[in-house]
Each structure stands twice: as C-alpha cells, then as structure tokens.
GUZA-288380 format. One record per residue (C-alpha): residue in three letters; z, x, y. Coordinates in steps of 0.1 Angstrom, whole numbers, plus 5000, padded with zeros to 4 digits. Each point is the difference from the previous one (the first is absolute). Layout:
<atoms>
ALAZXY
...
</atoms>
This chain:
<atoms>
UNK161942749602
UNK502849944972
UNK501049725020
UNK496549814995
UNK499450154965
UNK502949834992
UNK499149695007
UNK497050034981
UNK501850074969
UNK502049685007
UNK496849845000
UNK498750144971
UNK503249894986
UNK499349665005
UNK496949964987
UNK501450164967
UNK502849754998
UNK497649705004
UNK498150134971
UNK502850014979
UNK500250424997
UNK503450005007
UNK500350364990
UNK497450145022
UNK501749795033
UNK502950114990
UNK498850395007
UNK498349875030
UNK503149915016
UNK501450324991
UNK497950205012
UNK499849825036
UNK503650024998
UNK499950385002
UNK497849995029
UNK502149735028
UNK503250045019
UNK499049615015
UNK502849794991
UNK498349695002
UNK497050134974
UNK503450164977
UNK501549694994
UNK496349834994
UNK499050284974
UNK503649974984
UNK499849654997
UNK496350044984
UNK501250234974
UNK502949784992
UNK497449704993
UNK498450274975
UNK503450094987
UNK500149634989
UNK497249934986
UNK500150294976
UNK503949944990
UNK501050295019
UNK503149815012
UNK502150315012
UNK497550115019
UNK498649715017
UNK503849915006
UNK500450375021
UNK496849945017
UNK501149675009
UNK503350125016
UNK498150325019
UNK497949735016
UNK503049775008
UNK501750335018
UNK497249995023
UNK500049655007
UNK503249764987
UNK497949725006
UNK497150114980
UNK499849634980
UNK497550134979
UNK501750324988
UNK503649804997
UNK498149734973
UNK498250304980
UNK503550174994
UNK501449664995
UNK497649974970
UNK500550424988
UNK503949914999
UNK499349694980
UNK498350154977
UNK502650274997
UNK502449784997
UNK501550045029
UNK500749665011
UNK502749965029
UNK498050285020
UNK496849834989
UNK501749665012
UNK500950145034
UNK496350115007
UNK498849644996
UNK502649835018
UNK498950225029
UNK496549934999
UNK500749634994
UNK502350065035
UNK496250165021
UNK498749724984
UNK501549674991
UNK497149814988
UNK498250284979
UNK500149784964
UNK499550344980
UNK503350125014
UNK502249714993
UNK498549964968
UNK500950394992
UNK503549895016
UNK501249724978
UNK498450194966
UNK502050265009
UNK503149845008
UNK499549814965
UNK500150384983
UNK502850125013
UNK501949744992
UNK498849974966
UNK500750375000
UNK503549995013
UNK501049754973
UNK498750204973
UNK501350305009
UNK503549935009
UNK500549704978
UNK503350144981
UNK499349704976
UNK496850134990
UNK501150385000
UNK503049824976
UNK497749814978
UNK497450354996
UNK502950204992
UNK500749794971
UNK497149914987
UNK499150364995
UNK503650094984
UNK499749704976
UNK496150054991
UNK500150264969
UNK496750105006
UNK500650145036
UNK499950375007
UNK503150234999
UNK499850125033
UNK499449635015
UNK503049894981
UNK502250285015
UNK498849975034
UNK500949604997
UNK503350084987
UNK500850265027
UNK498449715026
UNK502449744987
UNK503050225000
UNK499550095040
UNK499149635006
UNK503949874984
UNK501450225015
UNK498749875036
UNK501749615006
UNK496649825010
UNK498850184970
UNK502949924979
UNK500149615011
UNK495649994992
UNK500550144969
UNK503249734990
UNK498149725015
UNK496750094983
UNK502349964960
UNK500050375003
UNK503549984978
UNK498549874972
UNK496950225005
UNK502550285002
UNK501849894966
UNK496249984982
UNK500050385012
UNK503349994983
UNK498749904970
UNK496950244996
UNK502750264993
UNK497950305009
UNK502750175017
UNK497750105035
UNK499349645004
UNK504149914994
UNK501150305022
UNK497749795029
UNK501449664989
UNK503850165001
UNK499050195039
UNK498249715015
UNK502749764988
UNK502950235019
UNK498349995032
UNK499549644994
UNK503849974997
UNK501150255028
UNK501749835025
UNK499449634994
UNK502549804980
UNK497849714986
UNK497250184991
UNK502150224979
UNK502349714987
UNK496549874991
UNK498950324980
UNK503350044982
UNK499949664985
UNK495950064995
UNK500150304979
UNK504050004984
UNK502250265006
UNK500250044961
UNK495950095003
UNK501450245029
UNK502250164981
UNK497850014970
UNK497850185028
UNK502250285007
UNK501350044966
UNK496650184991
UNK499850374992
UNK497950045032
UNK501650215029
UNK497349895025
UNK500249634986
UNK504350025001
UNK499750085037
UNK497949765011
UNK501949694985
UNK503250165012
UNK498750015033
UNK498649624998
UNK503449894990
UNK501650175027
UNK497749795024
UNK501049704982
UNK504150105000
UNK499450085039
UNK498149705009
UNK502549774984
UNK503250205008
UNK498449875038
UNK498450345008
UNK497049725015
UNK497850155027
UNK498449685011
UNK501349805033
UNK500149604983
UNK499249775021
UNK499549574999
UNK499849874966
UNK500650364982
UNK503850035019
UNK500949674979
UNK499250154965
UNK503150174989
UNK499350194967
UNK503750054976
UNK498850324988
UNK503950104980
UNK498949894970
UNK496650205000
UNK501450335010
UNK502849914973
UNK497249984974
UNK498350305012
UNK503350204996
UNK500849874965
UNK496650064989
UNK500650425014
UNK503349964977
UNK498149894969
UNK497750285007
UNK502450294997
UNK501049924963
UNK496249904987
UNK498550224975
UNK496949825013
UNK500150225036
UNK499150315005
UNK501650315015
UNK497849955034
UNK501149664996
UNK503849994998
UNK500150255029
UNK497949775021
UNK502449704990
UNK502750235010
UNK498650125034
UNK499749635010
UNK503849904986
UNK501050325023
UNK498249915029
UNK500949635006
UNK503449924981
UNK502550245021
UNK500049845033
UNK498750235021
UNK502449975034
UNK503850004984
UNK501449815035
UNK497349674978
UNK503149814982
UNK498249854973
UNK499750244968
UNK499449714974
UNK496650184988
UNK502150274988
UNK502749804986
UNK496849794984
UNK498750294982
UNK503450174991
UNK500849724981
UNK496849914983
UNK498850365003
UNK501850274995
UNK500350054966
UNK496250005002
UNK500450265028
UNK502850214976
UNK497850004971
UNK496950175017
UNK502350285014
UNK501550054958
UNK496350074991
UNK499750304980
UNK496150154997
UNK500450144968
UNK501149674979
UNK497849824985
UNK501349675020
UNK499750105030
UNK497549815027
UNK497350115017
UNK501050225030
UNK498850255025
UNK502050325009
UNK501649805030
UNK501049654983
UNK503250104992
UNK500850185034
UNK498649655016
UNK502649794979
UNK502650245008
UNK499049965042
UNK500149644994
UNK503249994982
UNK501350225030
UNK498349715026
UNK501749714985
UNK503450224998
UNK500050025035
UNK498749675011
UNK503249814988
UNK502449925027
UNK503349994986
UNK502250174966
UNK499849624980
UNK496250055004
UNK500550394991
UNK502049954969
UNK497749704989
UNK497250295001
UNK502550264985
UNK501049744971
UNK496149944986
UNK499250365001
UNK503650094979
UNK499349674978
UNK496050134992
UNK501550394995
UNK502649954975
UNK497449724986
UNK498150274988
UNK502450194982
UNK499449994965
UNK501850274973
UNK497049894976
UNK497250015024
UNK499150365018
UNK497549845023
UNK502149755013
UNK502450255009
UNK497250205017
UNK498849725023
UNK503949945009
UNK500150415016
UNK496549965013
UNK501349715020
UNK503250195010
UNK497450275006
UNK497849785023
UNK502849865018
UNK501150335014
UNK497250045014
UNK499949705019
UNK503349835013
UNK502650334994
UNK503549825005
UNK498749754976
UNK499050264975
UNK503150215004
UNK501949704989
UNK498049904971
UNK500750374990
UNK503749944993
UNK499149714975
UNK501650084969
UNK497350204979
UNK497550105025
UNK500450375009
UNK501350034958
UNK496249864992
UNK498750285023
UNK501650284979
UNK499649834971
UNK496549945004
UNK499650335011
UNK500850144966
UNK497149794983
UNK497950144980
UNK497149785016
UNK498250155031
UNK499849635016
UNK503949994997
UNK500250365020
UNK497749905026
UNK501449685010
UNK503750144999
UNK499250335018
UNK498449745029
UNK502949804999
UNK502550305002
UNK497750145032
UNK500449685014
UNK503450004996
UNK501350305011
UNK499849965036
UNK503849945006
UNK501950304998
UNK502649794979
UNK497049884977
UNK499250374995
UNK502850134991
UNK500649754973
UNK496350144989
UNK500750385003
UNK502949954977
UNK497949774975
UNK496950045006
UNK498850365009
UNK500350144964
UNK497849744989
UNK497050045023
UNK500150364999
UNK499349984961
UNK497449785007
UNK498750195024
UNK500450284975
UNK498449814974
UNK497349785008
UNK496150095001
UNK499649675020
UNK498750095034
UNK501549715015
UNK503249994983
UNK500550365012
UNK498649955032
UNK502849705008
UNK503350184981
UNK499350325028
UNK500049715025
UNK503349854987
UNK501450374996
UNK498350045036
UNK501949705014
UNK503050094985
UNK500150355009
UNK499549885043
UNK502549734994
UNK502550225025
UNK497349955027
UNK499750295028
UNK503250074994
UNK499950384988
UNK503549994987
UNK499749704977
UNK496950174977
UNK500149774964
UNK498550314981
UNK500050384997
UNK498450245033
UNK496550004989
UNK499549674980
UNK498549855025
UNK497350175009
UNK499250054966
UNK499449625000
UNK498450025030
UNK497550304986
UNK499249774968
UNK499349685024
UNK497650185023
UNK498350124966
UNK499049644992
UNK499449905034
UNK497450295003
UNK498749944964
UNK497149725007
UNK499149914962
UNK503449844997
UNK499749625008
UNK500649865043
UNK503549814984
UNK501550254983
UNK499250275027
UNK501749775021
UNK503150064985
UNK499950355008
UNK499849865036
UNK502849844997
UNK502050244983
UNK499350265032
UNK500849665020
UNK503550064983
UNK500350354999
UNK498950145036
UNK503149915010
UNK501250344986
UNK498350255030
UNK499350234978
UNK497749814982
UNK498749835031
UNK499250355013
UNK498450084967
UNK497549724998
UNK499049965034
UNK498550424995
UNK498749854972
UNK496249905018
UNK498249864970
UNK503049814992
UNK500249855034
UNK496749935002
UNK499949824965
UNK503049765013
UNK497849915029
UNK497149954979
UNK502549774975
UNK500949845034
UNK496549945012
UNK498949864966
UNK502549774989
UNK500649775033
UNK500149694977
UNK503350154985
UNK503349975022
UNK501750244975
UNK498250285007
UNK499749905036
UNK503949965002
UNK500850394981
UNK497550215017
UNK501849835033
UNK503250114989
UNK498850344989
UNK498450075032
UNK503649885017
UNK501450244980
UNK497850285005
UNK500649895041
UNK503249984999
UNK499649685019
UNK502649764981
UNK503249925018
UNK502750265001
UNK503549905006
UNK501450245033
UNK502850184986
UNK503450005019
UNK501850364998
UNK503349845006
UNK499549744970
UNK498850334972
UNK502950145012
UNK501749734991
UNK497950004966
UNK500750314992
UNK503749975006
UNK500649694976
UNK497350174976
UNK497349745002
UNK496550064996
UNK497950175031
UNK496349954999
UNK498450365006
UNK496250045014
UNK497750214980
UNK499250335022
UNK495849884995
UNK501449655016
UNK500250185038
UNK497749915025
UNK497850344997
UNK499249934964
UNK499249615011
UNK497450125028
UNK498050234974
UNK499749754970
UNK498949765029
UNK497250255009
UNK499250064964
UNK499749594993
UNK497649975029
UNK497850294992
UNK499649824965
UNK498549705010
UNK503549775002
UNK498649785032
UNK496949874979
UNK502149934970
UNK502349785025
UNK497349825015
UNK498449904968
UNK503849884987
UNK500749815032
UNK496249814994
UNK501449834964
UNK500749684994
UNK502849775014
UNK501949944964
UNK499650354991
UNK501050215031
UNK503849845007
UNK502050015027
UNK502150264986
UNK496850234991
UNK498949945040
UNK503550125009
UNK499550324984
UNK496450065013
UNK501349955034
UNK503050264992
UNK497450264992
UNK497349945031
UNK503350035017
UNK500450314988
UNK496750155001
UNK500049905034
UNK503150225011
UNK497850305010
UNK498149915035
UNK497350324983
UNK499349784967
UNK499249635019
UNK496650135003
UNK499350074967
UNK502249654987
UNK497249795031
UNK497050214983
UNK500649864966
UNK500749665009
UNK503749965006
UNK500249795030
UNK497949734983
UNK502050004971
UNK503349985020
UNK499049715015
UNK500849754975
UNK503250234987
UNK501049885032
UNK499849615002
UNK501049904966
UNK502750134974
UNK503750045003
UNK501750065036
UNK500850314988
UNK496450084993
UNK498749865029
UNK502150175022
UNK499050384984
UNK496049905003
UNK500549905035
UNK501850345012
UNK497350184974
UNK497549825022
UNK501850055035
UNK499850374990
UNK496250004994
UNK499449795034
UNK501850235020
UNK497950274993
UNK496849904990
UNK496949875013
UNK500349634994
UNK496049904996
UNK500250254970
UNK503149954987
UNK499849624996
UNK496249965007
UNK498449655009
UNK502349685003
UNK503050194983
UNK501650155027
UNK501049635013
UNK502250014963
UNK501750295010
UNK501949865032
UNK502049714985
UNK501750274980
UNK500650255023
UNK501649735022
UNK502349924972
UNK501250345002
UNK501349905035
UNK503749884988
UNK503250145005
UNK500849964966
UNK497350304998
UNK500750375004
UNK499450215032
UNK497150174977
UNK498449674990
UNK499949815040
UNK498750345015
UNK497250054974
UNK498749655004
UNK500550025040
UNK497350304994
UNK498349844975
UNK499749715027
UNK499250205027
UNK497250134981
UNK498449674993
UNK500749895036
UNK497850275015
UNK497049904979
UNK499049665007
UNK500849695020
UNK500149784971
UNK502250254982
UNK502549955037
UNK499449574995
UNK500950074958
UNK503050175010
UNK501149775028
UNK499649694979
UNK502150154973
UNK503049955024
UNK500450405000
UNK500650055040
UNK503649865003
UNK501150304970
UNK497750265021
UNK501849915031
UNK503450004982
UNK499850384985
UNK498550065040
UNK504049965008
UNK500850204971
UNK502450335003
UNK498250204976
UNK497650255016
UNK497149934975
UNK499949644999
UNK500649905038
UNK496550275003
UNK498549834969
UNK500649665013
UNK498550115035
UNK497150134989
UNK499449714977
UNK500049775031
UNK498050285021
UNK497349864981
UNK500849634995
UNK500349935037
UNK495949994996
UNK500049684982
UNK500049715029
UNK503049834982
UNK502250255004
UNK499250045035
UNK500749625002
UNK503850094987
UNK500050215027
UNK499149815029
UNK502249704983
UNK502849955027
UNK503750024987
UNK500050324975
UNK500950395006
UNK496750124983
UNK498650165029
UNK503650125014
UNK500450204967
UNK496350165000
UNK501150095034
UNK503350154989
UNK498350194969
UNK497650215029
UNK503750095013
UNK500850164968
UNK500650364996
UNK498050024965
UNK496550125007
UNK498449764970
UNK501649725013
UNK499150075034
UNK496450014991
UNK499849714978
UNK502049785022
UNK497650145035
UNK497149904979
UNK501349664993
UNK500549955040
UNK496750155011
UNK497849744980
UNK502949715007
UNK499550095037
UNK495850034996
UNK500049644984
UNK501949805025
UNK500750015039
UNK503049834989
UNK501250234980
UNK500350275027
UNK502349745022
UNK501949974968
UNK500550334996
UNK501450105033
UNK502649664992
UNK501750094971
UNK501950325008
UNK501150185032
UNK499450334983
UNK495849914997
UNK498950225030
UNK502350314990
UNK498749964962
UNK496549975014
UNK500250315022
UNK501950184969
UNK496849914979
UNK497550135025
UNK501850335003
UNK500250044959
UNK500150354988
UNK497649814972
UNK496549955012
UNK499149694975
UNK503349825012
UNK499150165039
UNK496749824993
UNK501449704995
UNK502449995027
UNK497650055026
UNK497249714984
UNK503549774999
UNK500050125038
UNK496449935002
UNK500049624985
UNK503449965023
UNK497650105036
UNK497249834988
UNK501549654993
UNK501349945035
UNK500450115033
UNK503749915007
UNK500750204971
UNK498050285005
UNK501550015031
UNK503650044989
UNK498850274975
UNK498250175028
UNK503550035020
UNK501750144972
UNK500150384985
UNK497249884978
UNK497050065027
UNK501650405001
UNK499650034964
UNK496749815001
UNK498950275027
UNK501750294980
UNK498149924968
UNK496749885014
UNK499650345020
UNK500650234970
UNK496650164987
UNK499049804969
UNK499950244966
UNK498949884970
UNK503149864990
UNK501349865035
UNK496449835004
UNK501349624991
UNK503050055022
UNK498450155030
UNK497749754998
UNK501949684998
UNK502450155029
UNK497150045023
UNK499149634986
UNK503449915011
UNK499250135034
UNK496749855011
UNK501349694992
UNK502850065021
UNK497350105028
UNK498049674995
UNK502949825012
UNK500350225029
UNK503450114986
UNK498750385005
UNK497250195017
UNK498050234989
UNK500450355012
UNK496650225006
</atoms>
C-alpha cells in the first residue's frame, strides 16, 4: 500500500512542477519519500526534488539531493547535470566541472553539455588568474595603502598582506618586478609611521637572501635615508630598520640563498664598497646629536654583529682594522657619556654597556701586539686628550671612558689605569663638591678595583673618601654606588677568609644595607642594580652569602630584577656571580698539605676556608635557592639577548645549574620549572669552560629524568651532541659516567634518539670506556650499548668482519660484576635475536663462549638468568648444527634443571624460556618427550 501511495505522490508531484508550484512538488516528493524503500523510485524522487531545489535557488539542497540520487545510481545523467548546475551556482567550479565532463563522457554529442563544458572551463580559468595573480594581489595592496580615503582596517590588513608576500621569493620578485621599490619609497614618503614600519618589513624580506635585489634597494632608498630611519625615537621603528639592514649586510656579505644559474652566474656584484658605506654611515651615527637613544644602540648592535669576524681560524680582520682607525674615537666617545651633563647624546640605559662590548669585540679581533698597541695608542691619545685643568667636564668624559673600558676589554683598561693621572682624577674627583663628579668617579673606582693590586692602591687612597661620601650624601644613587665601591673593596681578598680588607662584621653590614635597597621597589631598576652588584661582590664573604640567601624577599626581588631587566648584561652578569657565590660553584684551587706546610714554614700567606664554605652549608643554601623560585629566574636570564647575555655571564649560569643539579632529590624540581630547556643552549654556545659545566648539568638531569618531560618535543635531539662531548678523556670520571647515563637514558626511548646518537659518532667512546678498569664506567658504558644494539646500524658494526666488538660483549657476560653481566647479556640476547649470523659469530670469537653461556644460564640473578637462557634460545633456534653441539654439552642439563622447576611469580620468565629452550630442542628430534 505505501509502496503504490508513493507513487502517487510522485505523480502528484509532477503535475505540480509542470504548473510551476515548485513548493507544493517539492512536499510531494517528500512525502513519497517517506513512504518507498525502491531504489529505483529513491533516486527518481531525489532527482525530482533537486529540479525544485533549482528552480527556487535552493542550491545546497538541490546539490544534496542530487548527490543521494547519484549514490543510487553513478550513472544517473540527469542527477550528475542538476548538481553540476547547484555547484555552479555555488561557486563550486572544479566539482561542478567534473559533473559535466562526465555527462559529456554518457554522451558525446549532447550540445547542452559541451556548451556547459567549455563555459565552465572559461571560469575557472578566469578564476584561477584572478585569484592567484600575485601581480594583482601586489597592485591591490598598494592601491589601498596609497589611497587616503581607504579604511583603517583595509590599510592594515594590506600592509600585513604585503609584509608576508616579501617575505616569500615569488612574492618578493612580483612585487620588484611590478616597481614595487618605488611604490614602497612613496609609502616612505607618507611618513605615517604604520605605513613606513610596512615599507621598512616588506623591504627586509625583499632583501633576505638575494644579493641583487638588495644591492638594488640599498642604492634605491640611500643608506643615509636608512639611517635617518633608525635614528628615530621609535623602538618598534629602530628594530625594524635594524633588522632590514642586517638583511642587506647578510645578503651582500654573500649570505645569498638562491642557486644562480645561466646568465645570473655571470653577474658578479663588488659589494666592498657598499658594506664600507653602510659601516661608515653606523660610525657617523654614534656621535649625532641627530639619533636617538633607540637609535645609537641599534647602530651599535649591527657594528657588533658583523665587524668581529665571527670564526677567529678567518685570516682577514681588515673590517676591524677599518673601523678602529676611522672609528674608534667615535666608539670611545659614546662610552665617556655622562647622563647628567648637559652635552651628553641621546642614550638608552644599555648604550654605553654596548660601546663598551664593542670596544671589547674589536680588542680581541686583532691578530697581533702592532695591531694591539695601534688600538692601545688611540684610546691613551683620546684619554689624556681630554684632560683639561680648566675644564671639569672634559676631565669627566676622560674617567667615564677609563670607566667604560673596564668594563669591556680588562687588560686594556688595567693599562690605561697606570696613565699618569688617572686613578689621582678618581680621588680627586671624588672630593667634588658636584654630585655628577661623585658618581662618575665612584663608577670608575668600582670598575677599577678588581685587581687586588688596583685595590690596595684604593684602600689606602681611596676608602676614606667614599666612606664620607657615603656619610654625606642624600643622593640615592651616589650612596647606592660608594657601598658598592666599599663592597668591592671590602671582597677584594676573595674566599680567602684570612685575607678580610675590613673589620669582622663590616661586611655584612654592607651586605644588610644592599639587600635594603634591593627589597625597597620605589627606588629606580638602575640604581637597585647596584645593590645587585654590590652582593655580586660581597657573597664572597659566607657569612654574608648565608645571610642573604635566608633572606626570601630578598632572593625573590633579585629574581624578579633578573626576570625584568633581560635587555641589561650588567645585571644579568652580577646576579650570575652572586648566585656563584651563594653556590659556591666558582673554581677552588685544591690545596696541597705539603706545600702550607711549606707556607707556613717561610711565613707566607695560607688561604683559610670560611667554616659556612663546607659542603653541609653549600647543600642547604642550594635547597633554600630552589625553594625561592632560582630555576625560573635562570630560564628567563638564559632567554636574553645575544649582546647582552655574554659568554662569560653563560659560564656562570652553567656553574650554578651545575650546582643545583648535584642533588639526584632536587633534579625534579630543577625539570618542573624548566631547567632542562634552559640548559640546552648553556650547553652549545659560550666559553669551553661553560659549555662543558651545562653539559654535565644536563648529563645529570638525563640520567635521571624522564626525557619527553624534561626536554619535551624536538629538544631532546639538542641534548645528545652535548652529552657526547662529555665523552673525552680530557673529562673526569664523574663527567663520562653521567653522560653514559644520561645516554643510556635517551637510548631506551626512541629509535631516532639511538640513529641521533649513532650519527653523532658517540659508539667508538661508548665502546672505549666498555674496556675501561673502573667499575662504574665499564657497567655504564654496557648498559649504554645494551640499548644501542637496537638501532640496525649498530648491529651492522657488529656483523662487520675484522673487529672484536662481539668478542668483547661476549667477554663482558664472563664478568664477575652483576651490572655488567646484565647489561652486556642483554646486548647478546637482542644481537643474537637479530641475526642468524650473529649466533655463528658468537660461538667464533672466544673458546670460553659455551662455559660463559652455561655460567649465564645458571646466574644466581634471574634478569641476567633470563637472558642467558633467551641467548640459549636465539643460539637453538638459528640452526641445527649448532643446536646440536649445545645439545651435547652441559647446557641441555641445566636447560632440563631450570625448565622442570615449578614457575613462582618471580621464576615465571625463566621457567618459561627454559622449557622454550627445550621444545625446540624436541622439534629437532634432539630429545623426547617423557609421559
């Protein structure tokens, strides 16, 4: 009955349709769809209500009903055309395409479908063009940047559109071809500074990596309008030109990215004299009133980054000989700035520490003492220049250079310290009436009194004078620096106990006033630095270092400093010599009894350790640093800048992780706040020194903790090169067995950890400390290679003919240490599971191989008992012959022993692989079973 009510409705359907009443056909259809399970009447009625779906514009609709019918029936022609012309309409023109050329494929000759065929061909094509037509996209983008009228959030979307688009090279070349340069300079021109800041990104990606184009732009827009640019007192604006001319300096130092080929390999570009001009236009830029503080720090940044050569083994220096002639006295007279005079050029908080890292770049970029004393000669020359009895400023600038010098190249400073007047100007100034004199000359003695020499002159001269200042000024920041200076020259003995400068107690009455400003947050970030930096000086006393680090809010205020200020190496470089200090994690000379004897006896000098120096006290400031939050403060230090966070600053970092790391209890807690990650980099660039302490700090975290949390994602592939590194004989026992854990670690997680570790050349050290003596490392090594013999390459080494790689895995089972037993067993077992070969080897390479075998199988140990018997197992299973001798041997009486024990809990695995042992020796009809 539904079946013929159904087709009724269909019917009925019909007739509404051929009086136009789409609507009511429409429900027709739906209704006899309801009512029919016939497939053949389905895919009519869906193909029905698609025709209605078209002719009232229900497009998604007569599109679904289209493709239900097609379900039914692929070669429905009548449903494929109506969904051809839904998909049209929605725009949808390859699918729409493909549903024609099918029905032009049932039939050929129908005119309507080849007509529908070439119109739509036409569209997509027209379609194609206009959308992916980057000249177009180009010519838009402008237009709506240089039209006045157009709306704000158009314009930024073009800009943001522009920038991605020069930054790809078909984009970059469309936009070059299309005058986009002197589009870009009209943009230029506007001098609204979003629609220069687009101009200055779009033209970097332009010039990344492709030597004409940015030849081309140089000479387009003038590196005087460049440096014009970057002189503004925009931050935002600063950075962006910076980095544009950094894509120019790298594309013309030959930094190119592009393979040339015909025509292009014949244009040789001389690109000397352009990165000359670039070069002296940075120079002019240091001494311009015109440039601002943002300005002369970017101009430095870029003089930093590309004159030093960056690999010392390169011969040529002449870009540092270049601007140590024509600028260093430009270089010399940024670093003499003093804030307070009314002289002085624009600067930021870190232009002077810039000038002072650049001086220190160029210092030690010169190859020989002529070059050195060249260097030496302008800065002497430009000091004493400035001396002038009639002029107080002059003489200021002079000690700020001094000043500034010290803090860059030291040996260079130190000697421009014994020119005559000098460390006289320092007192001398000292006792001005003028705060500015104070200030500069209390920096400068700081600076100064790093040499125990240099100190002493200072105690004897000096002292009295800062401790009336001290006494005497209401200036904040005068006071501030004269406890630093007193604080500097109060540690100048170092940890020696014996060799304290000042009276018990002094000290940590410094140290009590420092902590004071540190904690006190309405004092200004730079002069609350100073306090940092006197605690830098004077935790090397242990009481004090005891004293601050139960001092929680003062702690935490340091890290806070630390956190805040990762655009100042200052800071950066005293809280990581405070937390040294507080560590004990400098570099202790080992004292020899026989030479303070000798001391003692000719009345020389003994250095004494503090009581709060010994290892106790060391473990509990440790625990106290951690509990206060040191790990995040580290992480955030380690993120800063290049310029800022020196080598010397990543040495000390490294010292402490290393130390925070001693206690296996406290890795945890280091991993939980993000210590592995920050490791990393510790690790793979700074000093050798430094690298060396990040890498055991890291082969201590890998030993113990989980890998995929302790360097999550990619990371963990960082963390082998260094650990490798620690492979060396020129390392201590400590330093190879902690990264032999830390590798063995990583080897047991991942395949691709195994092929990182293998390709990082690491097995020939792993199978060198496999022959060591020591206990500790011979099982470390083992176990390490327990897990590498996974990785098919090693196993390649193994079946390699000509080495004694399997003889000594072999030899290690012998052994009477239980570790290396079991590591070495486990090595053999999946050796022997890999390859057939292997188990021929193995029976090869020593006479001893049955007895060690049997020795195995009968282990008091049931994991290295285990793996005796499956070596036993992979032996019998990988040939007769062999099995056979085994099978003669004592080996089938232990086999039988084990197998007929009654499996417990614990014995289940080697019951098991006994009795395994056993049937296999019965399927060869070795054995028979017994009832």
């Amino acid at each position: 009955m539904a079946e013929v009510e159904a087709v009724q409705l269909k019917e009925e359907g019909n007739r509404h349709f051929q009086l136009q009443d789409y609507k009511a056909a429409t429900k027709s259809y739906s209704q006899a769809l309801k009512l029919t399970k016939d497939k053949a009447l389905l895919a009519t009625l869906y193909r029905n209500r698609a025709a209605c779906g078209l002719k009232t514009e229900s497009y998604v609709q007569a599109a679904s009903d289209a493709s239900r019918a097609i379900d039914i029936n692929s070669s429905d022609i009548k449903a494929l055309y109506r969904r051809c012309q839904a998909l049209e309409h929605l725009g949808k023109l390859d699918q729409a395409f493909k549903d024609v050329q099918r029905c032009a494929t049932l039939e050929p000759r129908n005119q309507n479908f080849q007509e529908t065929l070439r119109r739509l061909n036409t569209n997509i094509q027209e379609k194609l063009r206009v959308q992916f037509s980057t000249d177009l996209r180009v010519q838009k983008m402008f237009e709506i940047l240089l039209d006045e009228n157009s709306e704000a959030d158009k314009r930024e979307k073009a800009a943001n559109n522009l920038i991605v688009l020069g930054r790809e090279e078909a984009g970059a070349e469309k936009i070059f071809q299309n005058n986009g340069v002197a589009l870009l300079l009209q943009l230029l021109d506007t001098k609204k500074p979003e629609l220069v800041l687009a101009a200055v990104r779009t033209l970097s990606g332009m010039c990344s990596g492709h030597r004409a184009r940015a030849t081309v732009i140089l000479h387009a827009v003038r590196i005087d309008r460049i440096c014009s640019l970057m002189a503004v007192e925009n931050e935002e604006m600063s950075l962006a030109v910076c980095n544009l001319l950094q894509a120019i300096i790298d594309s013309l130092s030959g930094e190119d990215k592009r393979e040339h080929r015909g025509k292009e390999e014949a244009l040789v570009l001389d690109t000397k004299k352009d990165l000359k001009q670039i070069t002296s236009h940075l120079l002019d830029m240091l001494v311009s009133k015109k440039v601002s503080g943002q300005g002369r720090d970017q101009a430095l940044n870029l003089l930093n980054k590309n004159v030093p050569r960056k690999d010392l083994a390169i011969h040529d220096n002449s870009r540092t000989i270049y601007v140590v002639d024509n600028g260093l006295r430009k270089i010399l007279k940024v670093v003499g700035q003093v804030p307070d005079l009314p002289s002085c050029l624009p600067l930021t908080d870190n232009t002077r520490m810039l000038a002072s890292i650049l001086i220190n770049k160029l210092y030690d970029d010169l190859r020989c003492d002529p070059e050195r004393d060249h260097f030496r000669k302008i800065c002497e020359e430009y000091i004493t220049g400035k001396f002038d009895p009639q002029d107080m400023d002059k003489n200021l600038n002079a000690i700020q250079t001094v000043s500034g010098i010290l803090q860059g190249p030291f040996d260079l400073g130190n000697q421009l310290l014994g020119l005559k007047g000098v460390m006289e100007m320092m007192v001398a100034l000292c006792g001005s009436e003028r705060e500015t004199d104070q200030l500069v000359a209390v920096e400068a003695l700081i600076h100064a009194s790093t040499k125990l020499s240099r100190a002493t002159f200072i105690i004897t001269n000096g002292v009295s004078l800062l401790k009336q200042i001290y006494k005497t000024t209401k200036n904040e920041k005068i006071k501030i620096r004269t406890l630093v200076g007193l604080c500097k020259l109060g540690s100048a003995g170092g940890t020696d106990y014996g060799l304290r400068q000042f009276a018990e107690g002094s000290t940590e009455k410094l140290a009590k006033q420092c902590r004071k400003w540190l904690c006190n947050t309405s004092i200004d970030t730079r002069t609350r630095r100073w306090a940092v930096e006197g605690l830098a000086y004077l935790t090397l006393d242990a009481d004090v270092k005891d004293d601050f680090v139960q001092d929680i809010p003062a702690l935490q205020a340091m890290f806070e400093l630390a956190k805040a200020s990762t655009s100042d190496k200052t800071i950066l470089y005293s809280v990581a010599t405070t937390l040294v200090n507080c560590t004990n994690s400098y570099d202790v000379k080992e004292v020899i009894p026989e030479l303070v004897q000798l001391a003692k006896f000719s009345k020389q000098h003994v250095p004494e350790e503090h009581p709060k120096d010994k290892k106790d006290f060391i473990d509990m400031r440790v625990k106290r640093l951690l509990k206060a939050g040191v790990i995040s403060a580290l992480a955030c230090m380690v993120k800063a800048d290049s310029a800022i966070l020196t080598d010397q600053t990543k040495e000390l970092l490294a010292r402490v992780f290393l130390a925070l790391c001693d206690n296996p209890k406290d890795r945890g807690t280091i991993v939980a706040q993000g210590g592995g990650k920050a490791l990393i980099p510790l690790a793979l660039e700074g000093t050798d020194v430094g690298k060396v302490k990040a890498a055991h700090a890291l082969a201590k975290i890998a030993a113990v903790s989980n890998p995929d949390i302790a360097f999550p994602g990619e990371r963990v592939y960082e963390v082998v090169r260094p650990l490798v590194s620690l492979l060396d004989t020129q390392r201590d026992g400590l330093q190879n067995y902690e990264a032999l854990l830390g590798l063995t670690n990583l080897s047991g997680r991942s395949d691709k950890l195994r092929q990182k570790i293998f390709k990082e050349r690491a097995l020939p050290d792993i199978e060198n400390y496999m022959f060591e003596n020591h206990d500790q490392l011979r099982q470390a090594a083992t176990e390490c290679m327990c897990n590498m013999v996974l990785h098919k390459e090693v196993q390649e080494r193994f079946l390699a003919d000509g080495n004694d790689r399997l003889k000594l895995v072999v030899l290690l089972c012998g052994e009477d240490d239980d570790k290396v037993q079991n590591a070495a067993a486990g090595a053999l077992a999946m050796l022997t599971a890999a390859h057939k070969k292997l188990c021929f080897k193995m029976t090869q390479v020593t006479t001893q191989w049955l007895e060690i075998l049997q020795r195995l199988c009968l282990h008091d140990q049931l994991s290295v008992q285990h793996r005796g018997l499956v070596i036993a197992y992979n032996l019998l299973a990988a040939d007769a012959e062999l099995a056979k001798k085994l099978v003669e041997s004592e080996l089938l009486e232990i086999l039988t022993v084990v197998g007929k024990q009654e499996p417990d809990e614990k014995k289940a695995e080697v019951v098991q692989t006994a009795r395994e042992c056993l049937i296999k020796c019965m399927d060869y009809g070795f054995i028979k079973p017994v009832s």
